[in-house]
RODO-2510 file (C-alpha; in nm, 4 decimals, decimal comma):
residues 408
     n   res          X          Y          Z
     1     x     8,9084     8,9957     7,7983
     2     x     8,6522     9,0615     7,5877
     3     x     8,4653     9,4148     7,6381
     4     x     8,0957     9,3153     7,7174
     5     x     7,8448     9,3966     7,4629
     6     x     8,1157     9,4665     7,2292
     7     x     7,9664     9,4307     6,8264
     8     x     8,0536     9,1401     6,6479
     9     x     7,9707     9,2886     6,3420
    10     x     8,2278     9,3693     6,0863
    11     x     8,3478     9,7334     6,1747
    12     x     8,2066    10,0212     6,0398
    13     x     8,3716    10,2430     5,7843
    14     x     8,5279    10,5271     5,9350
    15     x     8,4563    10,8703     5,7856
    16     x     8,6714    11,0540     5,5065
    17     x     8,7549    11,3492     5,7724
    18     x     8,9259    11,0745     5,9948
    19     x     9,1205    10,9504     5,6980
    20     x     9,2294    11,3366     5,6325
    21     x     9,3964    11,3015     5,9430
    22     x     9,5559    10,9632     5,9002
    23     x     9,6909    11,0960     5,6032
    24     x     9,8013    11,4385     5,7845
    25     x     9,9278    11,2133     6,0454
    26     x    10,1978    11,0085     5,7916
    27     x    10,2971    11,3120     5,6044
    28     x    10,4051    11,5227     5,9236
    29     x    10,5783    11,2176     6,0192
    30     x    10,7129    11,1379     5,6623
    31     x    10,8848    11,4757     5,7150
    32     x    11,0207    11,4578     6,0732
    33     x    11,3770    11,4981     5,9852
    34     x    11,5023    11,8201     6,1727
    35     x    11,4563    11,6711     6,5159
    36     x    11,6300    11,3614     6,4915
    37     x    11,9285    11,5387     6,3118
    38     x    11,9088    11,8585     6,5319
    39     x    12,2551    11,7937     6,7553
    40     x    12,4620    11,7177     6,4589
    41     x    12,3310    12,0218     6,2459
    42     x    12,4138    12,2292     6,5490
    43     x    12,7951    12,1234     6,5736
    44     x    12,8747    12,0238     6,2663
    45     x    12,7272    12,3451     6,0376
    46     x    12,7037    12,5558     6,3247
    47     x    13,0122    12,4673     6,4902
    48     x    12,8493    12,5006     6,8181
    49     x    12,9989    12,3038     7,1383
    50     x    12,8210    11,9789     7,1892
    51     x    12,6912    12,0917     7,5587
    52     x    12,5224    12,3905     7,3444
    53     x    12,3934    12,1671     7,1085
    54     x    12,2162    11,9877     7,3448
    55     x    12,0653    12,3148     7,5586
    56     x    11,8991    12,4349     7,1990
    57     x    11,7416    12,0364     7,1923
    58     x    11,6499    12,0807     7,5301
    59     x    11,4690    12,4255     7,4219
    60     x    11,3085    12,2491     7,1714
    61     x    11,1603    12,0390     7,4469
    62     x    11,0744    12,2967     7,6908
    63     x    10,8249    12,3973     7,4206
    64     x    10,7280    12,0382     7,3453
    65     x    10,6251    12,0014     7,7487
    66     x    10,3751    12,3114     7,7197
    67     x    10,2520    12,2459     7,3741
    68     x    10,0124    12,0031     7,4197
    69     x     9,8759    12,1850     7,7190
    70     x     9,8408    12,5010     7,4829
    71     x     9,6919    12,2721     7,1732
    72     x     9,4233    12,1373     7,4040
    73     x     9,3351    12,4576     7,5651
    74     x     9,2948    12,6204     7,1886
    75     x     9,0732    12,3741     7,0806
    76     x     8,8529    12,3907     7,3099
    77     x     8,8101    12,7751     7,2873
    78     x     8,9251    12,8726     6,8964
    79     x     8,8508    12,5426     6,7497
    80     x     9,0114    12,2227     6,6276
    81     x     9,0640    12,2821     6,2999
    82     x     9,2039    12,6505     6,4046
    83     x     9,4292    12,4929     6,6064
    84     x     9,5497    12,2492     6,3840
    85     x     9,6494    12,4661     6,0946
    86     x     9,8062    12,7175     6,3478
    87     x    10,0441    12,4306     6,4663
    88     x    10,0684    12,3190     6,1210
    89     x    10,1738    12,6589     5,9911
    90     x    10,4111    12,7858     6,3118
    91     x    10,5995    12,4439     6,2394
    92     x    10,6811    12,5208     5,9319
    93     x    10,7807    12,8780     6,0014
    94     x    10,9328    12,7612     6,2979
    95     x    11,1490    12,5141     6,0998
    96     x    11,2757    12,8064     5,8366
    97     x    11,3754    13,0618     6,0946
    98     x    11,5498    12,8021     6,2866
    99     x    11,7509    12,6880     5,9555
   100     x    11,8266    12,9881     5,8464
   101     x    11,8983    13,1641     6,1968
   102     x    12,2728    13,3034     6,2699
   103     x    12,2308    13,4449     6,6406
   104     x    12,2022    13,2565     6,9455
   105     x    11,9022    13,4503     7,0776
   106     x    11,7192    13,3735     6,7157
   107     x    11,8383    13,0130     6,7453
   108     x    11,7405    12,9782     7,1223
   109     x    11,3848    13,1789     7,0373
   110     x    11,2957    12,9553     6,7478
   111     x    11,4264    12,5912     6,8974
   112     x    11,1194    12,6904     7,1716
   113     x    10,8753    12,7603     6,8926
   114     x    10,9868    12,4741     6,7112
   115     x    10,8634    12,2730     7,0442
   116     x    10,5684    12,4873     7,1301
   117     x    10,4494    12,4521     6,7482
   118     x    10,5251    12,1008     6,6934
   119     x    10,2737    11,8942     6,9200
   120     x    10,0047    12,1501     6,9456
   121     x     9,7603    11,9396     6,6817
   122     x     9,8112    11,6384     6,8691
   123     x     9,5503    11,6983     7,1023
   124     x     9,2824    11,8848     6,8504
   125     x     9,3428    11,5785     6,6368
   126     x     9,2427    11,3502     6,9233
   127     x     8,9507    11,5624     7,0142
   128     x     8,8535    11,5522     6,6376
   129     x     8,8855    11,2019     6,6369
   130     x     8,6247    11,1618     6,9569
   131     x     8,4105    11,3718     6,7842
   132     x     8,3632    11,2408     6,5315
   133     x     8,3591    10,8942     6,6129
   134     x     8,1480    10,7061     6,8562
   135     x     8,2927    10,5507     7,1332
   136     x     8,3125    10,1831     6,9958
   137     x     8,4562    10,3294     6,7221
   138     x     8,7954    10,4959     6,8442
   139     x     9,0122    10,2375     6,9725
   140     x     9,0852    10,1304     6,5661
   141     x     9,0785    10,4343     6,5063
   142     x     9,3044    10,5416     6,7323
   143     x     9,5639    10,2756     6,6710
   144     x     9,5477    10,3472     6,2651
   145     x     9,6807    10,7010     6,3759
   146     x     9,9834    10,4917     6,5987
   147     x    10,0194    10,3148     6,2948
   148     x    10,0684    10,6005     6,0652
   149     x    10,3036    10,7378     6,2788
   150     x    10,5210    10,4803     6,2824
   151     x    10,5066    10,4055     5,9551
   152     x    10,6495    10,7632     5,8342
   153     x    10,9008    10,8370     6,1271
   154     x    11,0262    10,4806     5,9956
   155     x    11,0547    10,5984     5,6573
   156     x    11,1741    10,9197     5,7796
   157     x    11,4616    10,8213     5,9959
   158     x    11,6061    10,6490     5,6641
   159     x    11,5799    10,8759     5,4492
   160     x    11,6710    11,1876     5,6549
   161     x    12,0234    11,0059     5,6800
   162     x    12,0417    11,0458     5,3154
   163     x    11,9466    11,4253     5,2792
   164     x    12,1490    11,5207     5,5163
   165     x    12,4550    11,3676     5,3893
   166     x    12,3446    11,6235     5,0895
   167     x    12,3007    11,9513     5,2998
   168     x    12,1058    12,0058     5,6402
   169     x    11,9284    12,2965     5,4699
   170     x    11,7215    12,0448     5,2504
   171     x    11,6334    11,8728     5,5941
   172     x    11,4717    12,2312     5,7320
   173     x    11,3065    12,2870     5,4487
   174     x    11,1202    11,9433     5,3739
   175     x    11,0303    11,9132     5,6781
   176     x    10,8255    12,2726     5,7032
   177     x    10,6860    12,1708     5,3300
   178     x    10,5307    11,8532     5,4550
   179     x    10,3951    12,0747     5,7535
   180     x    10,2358    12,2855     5,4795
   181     x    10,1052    11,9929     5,2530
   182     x     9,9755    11,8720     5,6367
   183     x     9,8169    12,1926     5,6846
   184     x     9,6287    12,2180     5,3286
   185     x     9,4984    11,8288     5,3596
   186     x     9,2953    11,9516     5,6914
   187     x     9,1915    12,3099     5,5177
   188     x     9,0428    12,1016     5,2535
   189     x     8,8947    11,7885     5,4382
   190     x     8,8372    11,8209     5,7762
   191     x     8,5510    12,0063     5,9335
   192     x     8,5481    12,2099     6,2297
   193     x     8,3883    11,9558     6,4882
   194     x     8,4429    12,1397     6,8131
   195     x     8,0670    12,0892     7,0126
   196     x     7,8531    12,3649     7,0099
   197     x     7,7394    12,4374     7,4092
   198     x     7,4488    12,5956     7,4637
   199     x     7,4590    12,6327     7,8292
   200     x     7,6912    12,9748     7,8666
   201     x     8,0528    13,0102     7,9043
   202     x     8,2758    12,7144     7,8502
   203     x     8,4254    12,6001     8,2035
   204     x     8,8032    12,6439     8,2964
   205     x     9,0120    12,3524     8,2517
   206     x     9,1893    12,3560     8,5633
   207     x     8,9549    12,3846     8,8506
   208     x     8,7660    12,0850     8,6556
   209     x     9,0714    11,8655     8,5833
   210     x     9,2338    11,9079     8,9370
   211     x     8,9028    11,7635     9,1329
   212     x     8,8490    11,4850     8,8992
   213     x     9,0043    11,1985     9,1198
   214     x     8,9964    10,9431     8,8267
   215     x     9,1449    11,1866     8,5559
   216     x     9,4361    11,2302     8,7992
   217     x     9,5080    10,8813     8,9159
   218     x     9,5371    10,8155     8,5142
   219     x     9,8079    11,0681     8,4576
   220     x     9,9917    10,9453     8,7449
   221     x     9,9668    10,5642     8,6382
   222     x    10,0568    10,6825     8,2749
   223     x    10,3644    10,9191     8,4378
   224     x    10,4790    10,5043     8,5460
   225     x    10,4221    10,3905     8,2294
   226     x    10,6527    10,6724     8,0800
   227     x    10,9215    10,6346     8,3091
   228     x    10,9795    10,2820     8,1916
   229     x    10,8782    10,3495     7,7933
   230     x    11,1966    10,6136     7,7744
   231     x    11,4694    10,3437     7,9086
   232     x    11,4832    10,2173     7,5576
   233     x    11,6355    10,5755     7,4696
   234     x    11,8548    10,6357     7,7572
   235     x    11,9603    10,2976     7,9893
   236     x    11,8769    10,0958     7,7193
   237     x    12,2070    10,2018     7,4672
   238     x    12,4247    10,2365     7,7868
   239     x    12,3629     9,8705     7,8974
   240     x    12,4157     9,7886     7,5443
   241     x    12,7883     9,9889     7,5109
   242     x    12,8653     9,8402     7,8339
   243     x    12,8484     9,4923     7,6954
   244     x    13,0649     9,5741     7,4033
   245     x    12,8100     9,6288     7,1196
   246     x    12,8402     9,8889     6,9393
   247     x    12,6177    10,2312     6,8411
   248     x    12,5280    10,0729     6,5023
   249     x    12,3951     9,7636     6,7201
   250     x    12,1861     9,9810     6,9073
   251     x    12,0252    10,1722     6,6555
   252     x    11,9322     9,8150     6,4516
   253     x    11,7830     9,7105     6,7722
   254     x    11,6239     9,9891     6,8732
   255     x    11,4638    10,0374     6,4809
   256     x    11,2949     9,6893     6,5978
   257     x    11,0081     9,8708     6,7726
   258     x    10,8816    10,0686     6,4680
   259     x    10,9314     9,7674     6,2548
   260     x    10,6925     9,5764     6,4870
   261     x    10,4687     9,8087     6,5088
   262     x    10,4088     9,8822     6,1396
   263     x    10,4009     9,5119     6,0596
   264     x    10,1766     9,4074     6,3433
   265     x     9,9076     9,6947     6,3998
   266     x     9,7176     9,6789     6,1349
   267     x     9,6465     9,3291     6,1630
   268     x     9,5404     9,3592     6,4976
   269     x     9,4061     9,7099     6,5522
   270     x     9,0107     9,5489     6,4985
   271     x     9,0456     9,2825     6,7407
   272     x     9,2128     9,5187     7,0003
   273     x     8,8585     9,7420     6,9473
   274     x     8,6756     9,4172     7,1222
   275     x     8,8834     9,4018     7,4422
   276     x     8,8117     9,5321     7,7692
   277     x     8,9804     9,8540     7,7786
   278     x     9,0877     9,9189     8,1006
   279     x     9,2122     9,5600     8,1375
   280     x     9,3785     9,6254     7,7842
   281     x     9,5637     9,9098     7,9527
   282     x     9,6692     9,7269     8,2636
   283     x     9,7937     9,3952     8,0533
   284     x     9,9987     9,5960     7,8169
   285     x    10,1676     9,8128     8,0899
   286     x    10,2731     9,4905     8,2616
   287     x    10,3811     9,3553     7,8875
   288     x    10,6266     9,6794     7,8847
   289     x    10,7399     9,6265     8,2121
   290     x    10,8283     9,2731     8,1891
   291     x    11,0175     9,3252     7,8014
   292     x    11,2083     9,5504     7,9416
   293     x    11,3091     9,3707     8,2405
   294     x    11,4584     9,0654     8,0118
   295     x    11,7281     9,3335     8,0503
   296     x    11,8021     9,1576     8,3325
   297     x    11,9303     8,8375     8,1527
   298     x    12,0331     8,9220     7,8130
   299     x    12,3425     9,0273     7,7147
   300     x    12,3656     8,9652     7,3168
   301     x    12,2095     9,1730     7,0229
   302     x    11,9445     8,9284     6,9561
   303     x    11,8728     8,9333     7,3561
   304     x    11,8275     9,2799     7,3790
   305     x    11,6084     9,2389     7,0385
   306     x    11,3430     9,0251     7,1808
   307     x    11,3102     9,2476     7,4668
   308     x    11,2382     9,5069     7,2067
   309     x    10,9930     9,3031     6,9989
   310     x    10,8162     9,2251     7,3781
   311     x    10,7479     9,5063     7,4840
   312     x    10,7288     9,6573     7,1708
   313     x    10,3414     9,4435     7,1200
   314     x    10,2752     9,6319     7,4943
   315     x    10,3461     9,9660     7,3273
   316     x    10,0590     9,8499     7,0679
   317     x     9,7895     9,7956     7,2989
   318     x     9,8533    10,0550     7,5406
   319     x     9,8661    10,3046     7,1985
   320     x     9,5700    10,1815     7,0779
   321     x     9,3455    10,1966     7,3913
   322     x     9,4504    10,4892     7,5649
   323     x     9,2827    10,7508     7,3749
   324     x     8,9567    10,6254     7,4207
   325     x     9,0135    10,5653     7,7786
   326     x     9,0922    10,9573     7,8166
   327     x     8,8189    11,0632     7,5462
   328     x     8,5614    10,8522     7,7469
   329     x     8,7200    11,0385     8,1104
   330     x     8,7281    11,4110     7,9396
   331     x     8,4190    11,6180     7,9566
   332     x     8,2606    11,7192     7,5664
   333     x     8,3193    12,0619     7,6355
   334     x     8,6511    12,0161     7,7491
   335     x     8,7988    11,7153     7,5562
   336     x     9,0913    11,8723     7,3965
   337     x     9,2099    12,0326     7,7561
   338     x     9,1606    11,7093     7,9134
   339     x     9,3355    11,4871     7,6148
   340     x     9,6268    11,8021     7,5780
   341     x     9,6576    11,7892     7,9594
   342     x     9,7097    11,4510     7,9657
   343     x     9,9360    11,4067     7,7112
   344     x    10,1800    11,7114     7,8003
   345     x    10,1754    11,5588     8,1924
   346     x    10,2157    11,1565     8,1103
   347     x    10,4908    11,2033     7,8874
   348     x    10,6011    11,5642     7,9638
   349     x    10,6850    11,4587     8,3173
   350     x    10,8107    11,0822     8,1770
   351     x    11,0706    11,2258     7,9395
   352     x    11,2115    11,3459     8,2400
   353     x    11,2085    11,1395     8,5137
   354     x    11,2775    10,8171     8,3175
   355     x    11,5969    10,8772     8,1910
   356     x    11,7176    11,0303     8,4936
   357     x    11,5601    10,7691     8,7114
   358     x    11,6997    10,4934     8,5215
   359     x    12,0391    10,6202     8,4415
   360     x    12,1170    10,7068     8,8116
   361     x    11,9947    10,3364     8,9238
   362     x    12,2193    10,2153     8,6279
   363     x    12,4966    10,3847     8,7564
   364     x    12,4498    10,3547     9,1222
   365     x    12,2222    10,0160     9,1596
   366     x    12,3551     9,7873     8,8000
   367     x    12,1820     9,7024     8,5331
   368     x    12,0091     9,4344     8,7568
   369     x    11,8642     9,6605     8,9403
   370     x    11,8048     9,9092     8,6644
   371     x    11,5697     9,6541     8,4722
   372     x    11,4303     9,4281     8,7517
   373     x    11,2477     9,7608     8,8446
   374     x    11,1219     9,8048     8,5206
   375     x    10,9477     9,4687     8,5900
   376     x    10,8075     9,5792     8,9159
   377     x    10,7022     9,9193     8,8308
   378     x    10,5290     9,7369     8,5566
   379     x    10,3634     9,5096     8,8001
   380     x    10,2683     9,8178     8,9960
   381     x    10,0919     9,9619     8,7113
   382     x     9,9149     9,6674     8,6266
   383     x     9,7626     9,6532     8,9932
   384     x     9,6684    10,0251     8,9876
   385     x     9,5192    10,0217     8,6370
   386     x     9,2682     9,7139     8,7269
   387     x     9,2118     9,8702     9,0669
   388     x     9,0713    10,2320     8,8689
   389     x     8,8977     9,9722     8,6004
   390     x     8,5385     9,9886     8,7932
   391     x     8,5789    10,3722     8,7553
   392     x     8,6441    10,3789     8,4377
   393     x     8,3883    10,1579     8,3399
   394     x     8,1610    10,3943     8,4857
   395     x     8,2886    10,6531     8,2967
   396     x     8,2704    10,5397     7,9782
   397     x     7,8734    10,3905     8,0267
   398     x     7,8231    10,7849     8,1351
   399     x     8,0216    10,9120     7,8054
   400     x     7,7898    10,6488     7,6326
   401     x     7,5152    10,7837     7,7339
   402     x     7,5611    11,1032     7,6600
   403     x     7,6851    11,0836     7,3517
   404     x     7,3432    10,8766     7,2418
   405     x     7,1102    11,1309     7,4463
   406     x     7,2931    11,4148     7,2679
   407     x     7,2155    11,2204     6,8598
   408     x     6,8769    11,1402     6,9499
***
């Protein structure tokens, strides 16, 4: 699978700007308590009703859907770096005037801003990332940013169990100072790397985005992939309750996949650079599909772990590959539209349809049925990914070229 005409060479070292973001990267995630913690700050200091509770973490997803959208959009027009110390900045902001709110309305208001802030440098940092690497280049790179993340909501999900048992107040307000510490690390290190067009007015992102064929046929496949990535966070701890193990259980088994994925990536985040990308892609979909379709057979914790730890290693490749699939797809002068776009529709629309999907088959269909399609969707997805591969390919030889026409 190995991508032809891929170097041999040892790789080369990646530039201190791109560690700035690693490093911005781990600390926002290092800090990523309030989320997780949200619901039980909400009824147990608020004393709100748990169906309340869970419309103020659904606000904070509303804004999470259009964030990314918004993100891409501003770095394209205001800049990456702009864009990244504005989300950087609202979080933390955000993240006070939600602790500190009383009302409804200013809980409600700030829950949404909490969203809309929260994601919007994910796409300027993956347009930073394209530009400033070549294209050979950003599949490790790429997967060192997976990797980061993992490694501090890891961290983070341990220790956040500890502050809070001290005061939810202390959660609120570590979390916006690691969004500040974020912020200063890119004012200080990264450059502003948004292209500088010389033809006239930057294009619209829509009119472009809705007539490329290929772009859209990769959301949709990656809407698939979504669907069956969010079982492990809805069907998955049903199934598991219904066979008599217990929440504790769950949340050991379910810590598996960011235990993997620390311990694994790094070692394997070079060699993944040498693959075949859109085969990559397809393979690691069907690797998903498959883990969590052992579903099917398992019934103790150490079952349900190895489907975990499966499709847990797809979750690595398809990480590491797919934003230099969509950076190679995206047009320069609208990269961060096209990677925001992406991003906000995949797993916008997969948050949502995946847990509904699965828990209605679950309750309607079994748990056969449940992860047996799992295992075919993934199958699906496999099929569709190497059947857009030629595409793709063509894509990326055009991006190629490009990029080399435009440093000569």
């Amino acid at each position: 699978m190995n991508e032809i005409g891929a170097p041999r060479e040892s790789a080369p070292r990646l530039p201190r700007a791109f560690w700035a973001l690693w490093v911005c990267q781990l600390v926002n995630r290092l800090g990523s308590f309030v989320q997780p913690f949200l619901v039980l700050y909400l009824t147990q200091d608020r004393h709100l009703s748990a169906g309340t509770a869970g419309a103020v973490a659904a606000a904070v997803g509303a804004g999470s859907v259009v964030s990314q959208v918004v993100g891409g959009w501003l770095s394209d027009r205001v800049g990456r770096r702009r864009t990244m110390l504005l989300g950087f900045f609202g979080t933390a902001a955000a993240l006070i005037l939600l602790g500190s709110a009383r009302s409804m309305e200013t809980i409600w208001a700030a829950a949404f801003v909490v969203g809309l802030m929260g994601d919007l440098f994910r796409p300027a940092v993956q347009a930073t990332v394209a530009d400033l690497l070549q294209p050979r280049e950003r599949v490790r790179a790429y997967g060192l940013l997976f990797w980061a993340i993992n490694l501090g909501f890891s961290v983070s999900t341990v220790s956040a169990g500890v502050l809070a048992s001290i005061g939810y107040s202390l959660l609120f307000w570590i979390n916006a100072g690691t969004s500040v510490v974020a912020a200063l690390v890119i004012w200080r290190m990264v450059p502003e790397t948004r292209p500088v067009l010389d033809e006239g007015p930057r294009r619209s992102l829509l009119p472009v985005a809705l007539r490329d064929t290929t772009f859209l046929l990769m959301i949709l496949i990656q809407i698939g992939y979504a669907t069956i990535y969010f079982q492990g966070y809805s069907t998955l701890p049903l199934v598991m309750a219904a066979d008599g193990l217990p929440s504790s259980t769950y949340g050991l088994v379910i810590a598996l996949n960011g235990v993997v994925i620390v311990v694994v990536q790094p070692f394997v985040s070079r060699r993944l650079a040498t693959y075949d990308r859109p085969k990559l892609l397809a393979s690691s979909m069907l690797i998903v599909g498959l883990g969590f379709g052992l579903g099917a057979v398992v019934h103790s914790w150490w079952g349900y772990g190895l489907s975990v730890v499966v499709w847990t290693i797809g979750e690595i490749g398809f990480a590491a590959v797919l934003g230099a699939v969509l950076a190679d797809l995206a047009p320069v002068d609208l990269r961060g539209g096209y990677l925001g776009l992406a991003g906000s529709m995949s797993f916008g629309l997969g948050s949502v349809i995946g847990p509904l999907l699965g828990t209605n088959t679950l309750e309607y269909a079994g748990r056969a049925t449940a992860w047996l399609g799992c295992a075919v969707l993934g199958i699906i997805l496999f099929v569709a990914q190497l059947a857009l591969a030629p595409s793709l390919h063509d894509r990326a030889r055009s991006a190629a070229a490009a990029t080399a026409a435009a440093g000569s």
